[in-house]
FIPALO-991711 format. One record per residue (C-alpha): residue number from 1; x, y, z. Coordinates in pm, 1 decimal, padded with zeros to 6 digits, m for minus. Each point is the difference from the previous one (the first is absolute). Example, Ala and Ser with C-alpha at 12.3 -4.5 7.8 and 13.67 -1.06 7.14 Angstrom:
% FIPALO-991711
lumdo:1; east:01230.0; north:m00450.0; up:00780.0
lumdo:2; east:00137.0; north:00344.0; up:m00066.0
% end
This chain:
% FIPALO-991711
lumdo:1; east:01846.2; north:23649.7; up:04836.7
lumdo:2; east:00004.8; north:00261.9; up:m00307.9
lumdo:3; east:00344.5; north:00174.5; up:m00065.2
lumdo:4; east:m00127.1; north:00326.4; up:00165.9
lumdo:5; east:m00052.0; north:m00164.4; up:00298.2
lumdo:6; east:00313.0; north:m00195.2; up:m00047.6
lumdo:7; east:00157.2; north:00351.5; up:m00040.9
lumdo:8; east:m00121.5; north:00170.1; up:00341.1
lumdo:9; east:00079.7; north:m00334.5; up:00200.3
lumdo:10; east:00365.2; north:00039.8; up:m00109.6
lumdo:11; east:m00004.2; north:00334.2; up:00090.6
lumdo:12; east:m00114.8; north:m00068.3; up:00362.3
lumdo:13; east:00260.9; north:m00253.6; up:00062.3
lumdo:14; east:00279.6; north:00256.8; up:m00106.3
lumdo:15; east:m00107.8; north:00314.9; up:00121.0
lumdo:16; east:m00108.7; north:00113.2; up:00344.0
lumdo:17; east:m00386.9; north:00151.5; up:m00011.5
lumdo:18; east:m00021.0; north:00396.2; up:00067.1
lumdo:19; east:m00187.7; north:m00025.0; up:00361.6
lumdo:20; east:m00278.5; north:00265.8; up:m00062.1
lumdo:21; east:m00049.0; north:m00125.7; up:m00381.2
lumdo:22; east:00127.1; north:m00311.3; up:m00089.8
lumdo:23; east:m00155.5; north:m00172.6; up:00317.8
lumdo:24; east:m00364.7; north:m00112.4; up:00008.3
lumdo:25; east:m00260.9; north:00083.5; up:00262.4
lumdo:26; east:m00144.4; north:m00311.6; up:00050.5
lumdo:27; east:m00257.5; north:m00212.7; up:m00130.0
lumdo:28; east:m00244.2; north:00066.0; up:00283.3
lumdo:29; east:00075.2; north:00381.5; up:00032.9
lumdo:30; east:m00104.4; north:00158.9; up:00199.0
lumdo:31; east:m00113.7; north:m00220.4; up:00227.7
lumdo:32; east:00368.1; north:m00114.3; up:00052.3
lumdo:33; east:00274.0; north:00191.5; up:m00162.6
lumdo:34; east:00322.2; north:m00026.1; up:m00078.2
lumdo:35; east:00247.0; north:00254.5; up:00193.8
lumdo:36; east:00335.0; north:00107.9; up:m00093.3
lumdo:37; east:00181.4; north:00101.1; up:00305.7
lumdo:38; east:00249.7; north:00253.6; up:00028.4
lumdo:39; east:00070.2; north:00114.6; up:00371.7
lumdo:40; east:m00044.2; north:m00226.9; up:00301.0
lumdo:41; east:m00004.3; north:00091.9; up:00385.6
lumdo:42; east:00348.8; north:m00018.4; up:00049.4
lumdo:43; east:00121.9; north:00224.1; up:m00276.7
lumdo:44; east:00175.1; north:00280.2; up:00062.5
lumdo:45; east:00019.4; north:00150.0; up:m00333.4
lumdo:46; east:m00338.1; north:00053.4; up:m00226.2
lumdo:47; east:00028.5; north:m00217.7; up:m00308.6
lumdo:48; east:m00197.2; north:00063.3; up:m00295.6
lumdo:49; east:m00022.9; north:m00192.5; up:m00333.9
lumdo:50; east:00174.6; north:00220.3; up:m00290.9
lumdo:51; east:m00351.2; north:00052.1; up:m00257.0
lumdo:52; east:00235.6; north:m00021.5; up:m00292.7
lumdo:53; east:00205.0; north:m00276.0; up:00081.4
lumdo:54; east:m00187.0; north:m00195.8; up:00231.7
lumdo:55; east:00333.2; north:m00032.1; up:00252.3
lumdo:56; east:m00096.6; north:00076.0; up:00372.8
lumdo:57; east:00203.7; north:00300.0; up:00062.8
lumdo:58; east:00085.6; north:00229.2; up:00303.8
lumdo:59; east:m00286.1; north:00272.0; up:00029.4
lumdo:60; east:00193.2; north:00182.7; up:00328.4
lumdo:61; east:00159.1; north:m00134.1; up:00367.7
lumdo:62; east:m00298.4; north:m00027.5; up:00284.8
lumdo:63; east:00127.7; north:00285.0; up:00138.4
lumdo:64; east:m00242.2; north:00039.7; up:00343.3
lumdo:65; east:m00111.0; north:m00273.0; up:00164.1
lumdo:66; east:m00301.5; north:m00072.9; up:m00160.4
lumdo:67; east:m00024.9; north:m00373.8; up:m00183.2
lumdo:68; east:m00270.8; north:m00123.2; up:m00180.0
lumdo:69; east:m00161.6; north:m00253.9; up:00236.8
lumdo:70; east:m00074.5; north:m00253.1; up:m00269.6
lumdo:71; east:00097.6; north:m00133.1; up:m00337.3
lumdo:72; east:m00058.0; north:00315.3; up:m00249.5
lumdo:73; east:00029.0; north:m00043.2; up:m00378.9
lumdo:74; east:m00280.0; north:00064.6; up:m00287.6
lumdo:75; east:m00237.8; north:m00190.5; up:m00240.5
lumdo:76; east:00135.8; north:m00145.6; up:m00285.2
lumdo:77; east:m00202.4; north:00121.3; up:m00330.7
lumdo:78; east:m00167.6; north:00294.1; up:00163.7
lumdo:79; east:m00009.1; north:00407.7; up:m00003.0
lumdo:80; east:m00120.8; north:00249.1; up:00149.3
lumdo:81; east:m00146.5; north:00250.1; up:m00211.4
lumdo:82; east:m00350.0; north:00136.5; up:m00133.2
lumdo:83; east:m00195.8; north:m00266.2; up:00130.6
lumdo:84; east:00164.0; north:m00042.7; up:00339.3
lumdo:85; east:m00039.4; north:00362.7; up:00041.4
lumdo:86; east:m00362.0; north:00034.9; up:m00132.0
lumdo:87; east:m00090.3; north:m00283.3; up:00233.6
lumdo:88; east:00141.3; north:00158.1; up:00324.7
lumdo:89; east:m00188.7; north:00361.1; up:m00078.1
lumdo:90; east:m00299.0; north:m00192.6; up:m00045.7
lumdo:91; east:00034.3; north:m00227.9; up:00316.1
lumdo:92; east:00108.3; north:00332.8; up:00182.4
lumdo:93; east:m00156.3; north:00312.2; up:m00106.2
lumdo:94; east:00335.9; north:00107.2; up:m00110.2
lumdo:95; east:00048.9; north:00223.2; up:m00305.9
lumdo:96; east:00343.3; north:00046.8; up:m00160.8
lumdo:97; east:00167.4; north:m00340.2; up:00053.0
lumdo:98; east:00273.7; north:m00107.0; up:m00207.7
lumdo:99; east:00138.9; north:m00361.2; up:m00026.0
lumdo:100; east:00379.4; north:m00058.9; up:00099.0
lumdo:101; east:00123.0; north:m00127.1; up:m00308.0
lumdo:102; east:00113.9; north:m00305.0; up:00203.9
lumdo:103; east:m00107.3; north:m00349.3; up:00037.2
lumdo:104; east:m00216.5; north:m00080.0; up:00246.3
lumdo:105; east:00180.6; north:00004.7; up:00375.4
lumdo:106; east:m00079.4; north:m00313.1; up:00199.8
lumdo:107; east:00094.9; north:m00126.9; up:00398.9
lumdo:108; east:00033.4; north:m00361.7; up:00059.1
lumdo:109; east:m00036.4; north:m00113.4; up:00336.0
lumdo:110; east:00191.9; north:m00335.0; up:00127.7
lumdo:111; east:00038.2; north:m00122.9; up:00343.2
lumdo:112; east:00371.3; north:m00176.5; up:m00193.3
lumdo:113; east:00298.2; north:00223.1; up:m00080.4
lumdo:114; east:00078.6; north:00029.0; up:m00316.0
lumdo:115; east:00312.8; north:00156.4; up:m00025.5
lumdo:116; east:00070.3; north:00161.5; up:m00334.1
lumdo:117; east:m00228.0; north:00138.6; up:m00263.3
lumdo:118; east:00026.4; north:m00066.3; up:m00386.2
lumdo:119; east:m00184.3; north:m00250.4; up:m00022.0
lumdo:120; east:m00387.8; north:m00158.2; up:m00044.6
lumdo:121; east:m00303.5; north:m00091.7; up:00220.5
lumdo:122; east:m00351.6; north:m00081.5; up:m00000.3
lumdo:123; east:m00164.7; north:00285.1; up:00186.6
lumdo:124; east:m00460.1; north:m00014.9; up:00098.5
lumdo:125; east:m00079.1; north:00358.9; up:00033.2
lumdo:126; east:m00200.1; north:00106.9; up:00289.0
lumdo:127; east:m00029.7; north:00353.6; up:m00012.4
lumdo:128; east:00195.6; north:00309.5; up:m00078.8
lumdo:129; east:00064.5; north:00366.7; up:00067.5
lumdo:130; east:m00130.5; north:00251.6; up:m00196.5
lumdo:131; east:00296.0; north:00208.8; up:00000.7
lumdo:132; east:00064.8; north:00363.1; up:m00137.9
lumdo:133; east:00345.9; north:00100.9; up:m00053.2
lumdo:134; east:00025.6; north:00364.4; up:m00132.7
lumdo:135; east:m00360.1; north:m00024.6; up:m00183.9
lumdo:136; east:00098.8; north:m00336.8; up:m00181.4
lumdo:137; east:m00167.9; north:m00288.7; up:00092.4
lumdo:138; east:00221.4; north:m00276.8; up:00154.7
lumdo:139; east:m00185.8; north:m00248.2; up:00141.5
lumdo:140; east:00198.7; north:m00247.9; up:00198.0
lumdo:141; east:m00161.1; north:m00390.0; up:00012.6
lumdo:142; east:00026.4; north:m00198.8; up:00274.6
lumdo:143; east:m00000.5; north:m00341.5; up:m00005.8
lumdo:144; east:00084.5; north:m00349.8; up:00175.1
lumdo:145; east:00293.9; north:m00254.0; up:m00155.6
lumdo:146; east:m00220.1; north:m00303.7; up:m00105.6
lumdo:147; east:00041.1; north:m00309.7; up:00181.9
lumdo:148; east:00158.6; north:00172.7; up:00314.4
lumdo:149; east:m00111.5; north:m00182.9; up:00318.6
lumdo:150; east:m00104.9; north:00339.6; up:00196.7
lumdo:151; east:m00087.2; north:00246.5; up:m00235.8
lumdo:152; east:m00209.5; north:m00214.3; up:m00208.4
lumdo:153; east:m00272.1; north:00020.0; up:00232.0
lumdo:154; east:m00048.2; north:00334.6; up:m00079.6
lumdo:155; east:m00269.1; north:00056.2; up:m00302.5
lumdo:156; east:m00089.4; north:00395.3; up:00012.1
lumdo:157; east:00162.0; north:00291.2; up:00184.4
lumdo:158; east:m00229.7; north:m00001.4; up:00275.7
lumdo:159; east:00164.5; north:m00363.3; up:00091.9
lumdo:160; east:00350.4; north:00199.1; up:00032.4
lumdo:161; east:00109.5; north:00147.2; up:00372.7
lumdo:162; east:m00048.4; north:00377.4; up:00013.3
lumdo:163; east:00379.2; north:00003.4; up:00135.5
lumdo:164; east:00110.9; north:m00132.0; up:m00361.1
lumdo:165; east:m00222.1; north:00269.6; up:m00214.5
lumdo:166; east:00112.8; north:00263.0; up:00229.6
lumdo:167; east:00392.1; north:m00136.0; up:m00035.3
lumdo:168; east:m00046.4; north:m00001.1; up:m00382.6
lumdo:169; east:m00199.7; north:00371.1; up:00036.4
lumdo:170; east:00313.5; north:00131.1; up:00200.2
lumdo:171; east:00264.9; north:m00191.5; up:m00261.8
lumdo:172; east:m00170.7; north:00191.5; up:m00319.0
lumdo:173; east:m00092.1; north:00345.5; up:00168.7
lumdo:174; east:00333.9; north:00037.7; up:00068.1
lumdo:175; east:00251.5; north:m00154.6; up:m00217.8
lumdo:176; east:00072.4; north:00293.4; up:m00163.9
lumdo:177; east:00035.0; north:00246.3; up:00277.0
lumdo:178; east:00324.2; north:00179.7; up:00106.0
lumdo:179; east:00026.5; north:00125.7; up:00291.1
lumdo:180; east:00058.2; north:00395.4; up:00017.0
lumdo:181; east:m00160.5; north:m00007.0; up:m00353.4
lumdo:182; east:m00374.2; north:00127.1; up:m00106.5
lumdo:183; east:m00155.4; north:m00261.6; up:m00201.9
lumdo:184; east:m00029.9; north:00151.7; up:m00385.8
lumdo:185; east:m00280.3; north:m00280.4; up:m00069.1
lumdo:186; east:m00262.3; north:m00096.5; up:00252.5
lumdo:187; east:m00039.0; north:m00385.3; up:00053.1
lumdo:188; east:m00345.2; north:m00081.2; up:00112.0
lumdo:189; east:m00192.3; north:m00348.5; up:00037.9
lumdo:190; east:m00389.7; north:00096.2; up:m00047.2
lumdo:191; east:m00103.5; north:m00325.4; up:m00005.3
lumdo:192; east:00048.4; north:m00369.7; up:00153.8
lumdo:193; east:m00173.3; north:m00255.1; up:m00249.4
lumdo:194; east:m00079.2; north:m00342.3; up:00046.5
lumdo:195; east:00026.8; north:m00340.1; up:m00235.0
lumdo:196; east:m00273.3; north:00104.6; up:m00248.8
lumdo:197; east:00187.4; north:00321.0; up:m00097.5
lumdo:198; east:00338.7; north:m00090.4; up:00007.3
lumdo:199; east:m00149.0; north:m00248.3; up:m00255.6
lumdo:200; east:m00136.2; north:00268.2; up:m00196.5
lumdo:201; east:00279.4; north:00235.2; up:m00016.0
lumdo:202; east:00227.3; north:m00260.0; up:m00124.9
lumdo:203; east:m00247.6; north:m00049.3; up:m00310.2
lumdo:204; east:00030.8; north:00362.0; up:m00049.0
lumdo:205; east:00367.8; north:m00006.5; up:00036.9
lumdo:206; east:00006.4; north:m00297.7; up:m00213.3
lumdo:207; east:m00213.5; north:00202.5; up:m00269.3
lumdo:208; east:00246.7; north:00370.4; up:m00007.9
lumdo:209; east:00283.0; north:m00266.1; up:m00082.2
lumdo:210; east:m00150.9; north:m00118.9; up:m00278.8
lumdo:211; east:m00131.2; north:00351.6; up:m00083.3
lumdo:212; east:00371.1; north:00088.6; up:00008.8
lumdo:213; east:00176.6; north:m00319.3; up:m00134.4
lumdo:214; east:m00222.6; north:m00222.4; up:m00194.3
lumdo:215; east:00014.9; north:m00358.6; up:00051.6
lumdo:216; east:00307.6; north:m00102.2; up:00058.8
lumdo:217; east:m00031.6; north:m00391.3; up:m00135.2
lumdo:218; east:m00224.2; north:00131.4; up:m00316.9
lumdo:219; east:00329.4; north:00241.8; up:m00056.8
lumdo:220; east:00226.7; north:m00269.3; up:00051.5
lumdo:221; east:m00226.4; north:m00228.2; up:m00223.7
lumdo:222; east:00031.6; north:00224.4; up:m00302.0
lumdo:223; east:00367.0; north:00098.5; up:00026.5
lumdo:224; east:00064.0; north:m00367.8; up:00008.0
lumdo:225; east:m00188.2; north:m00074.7; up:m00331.5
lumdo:226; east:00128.0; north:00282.5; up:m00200.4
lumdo:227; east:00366.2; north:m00129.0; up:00120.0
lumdo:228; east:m00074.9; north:m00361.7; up:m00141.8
lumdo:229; east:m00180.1; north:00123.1; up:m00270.7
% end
């Protein structure tokens, strides 16, 4: 092993990996993807991870009773920008689409309870929402936990129960709604996508991070020479 890689080894074993950077998508992304999870069903406050720090923090109390009907986080090493964007008003016919500036959103459904969030798991993506919040586009994945003994029989979104897509329709149409209050940005889902897309936008998200960040190793790689050097 050279002394750069020496170097970042070290550096793993004493320091905790920033969830949206430090943590790798997966060797067979996108076809399986690693997740980081933030909220779970039985939350009743939203978490969210701090983008500076990396530390799950406490976005605001579930204030309604509305609860996000399966495990919600985002992909690690993605972002949704100019391509994300360009690839919804093309899919679409939309004009004027913005990405979020975000991560990509994704649902993991389990038949197990998993009872906290911060932490890591395998996710196959079979389809996705194409999801418009305030003209940005924030698509929202959804996907199966590999290896689960129910769920894993499902290999597209036409395999999942209407009931489920209409329960995760409800959850993200109205999450942000108070009652008594007009909405100032209209939430819309124009499109339900299957396997092959959710594939797709991934790539795409996968590209605007790069586009925005660079590769992360190569960065890593080069800081760690000109340290030794």
């Amino acid at each position: 092993m050279s002394k750069m890689n020496q170097l970042l080894s070290k550096l793993g074993l004493r320091y905790t990996s920033h969830p949206w950077h430090g943590v790798s998508i997966g060797e067979n992304a996108p076809e399986v993807v690693t997740t980081f999870i933030e909220i779970v069903p039985t939350d009743q406050v939203k978490y969210e991870v701090d983008k500076e720090s990396g530390f799950l923090t406490v976005d605001r109390p579930q204030k309604f009773s509305n609860i996000v009907p399966a495990l919600y986080g985002f992909v690690p090493q993605t972002y949704c920008a100019d391509e994300v964007a360009k690839n919804c008003m093309e899919k679409n016919g939309l004009e004027g689409i913005v990405g979020d500036d975000d991560p990509l959103d994704i649902c993991v459904l389990t038949e197990r309870d998993i009872t906290h969030g911060n932490l890591l798991v395998p996710a196959i993506p079979i389809g996705g929402f194409r999801m418009i919040d305030g003209g940005e586009a924030d698509d929202k994945i959804i996907a199966v936990l590999k290896g689960d003994e129910v769920y894993q029989q499902w290999k597209d979104i036409k395999d999942c129960p209407e009931s489920i897509i209409n329960r995760l329709k409800h959850y993200f149409l109205t999450y942000k709604q108070i009652p008594g209050e007009s909405d100032k940005k209209v939430i819309e889902i124009v499109e339900t996508y299957g396997r092959e897309e959710a594939l797709e936008v991934i790539r795409k998200s996968q590209e605007d991070y790069v586009n925005k960040f660079g590769n992360i190793d190569e960065i890593l790689s080069q800081a760690a020479e000109e340290a030794l050097k």
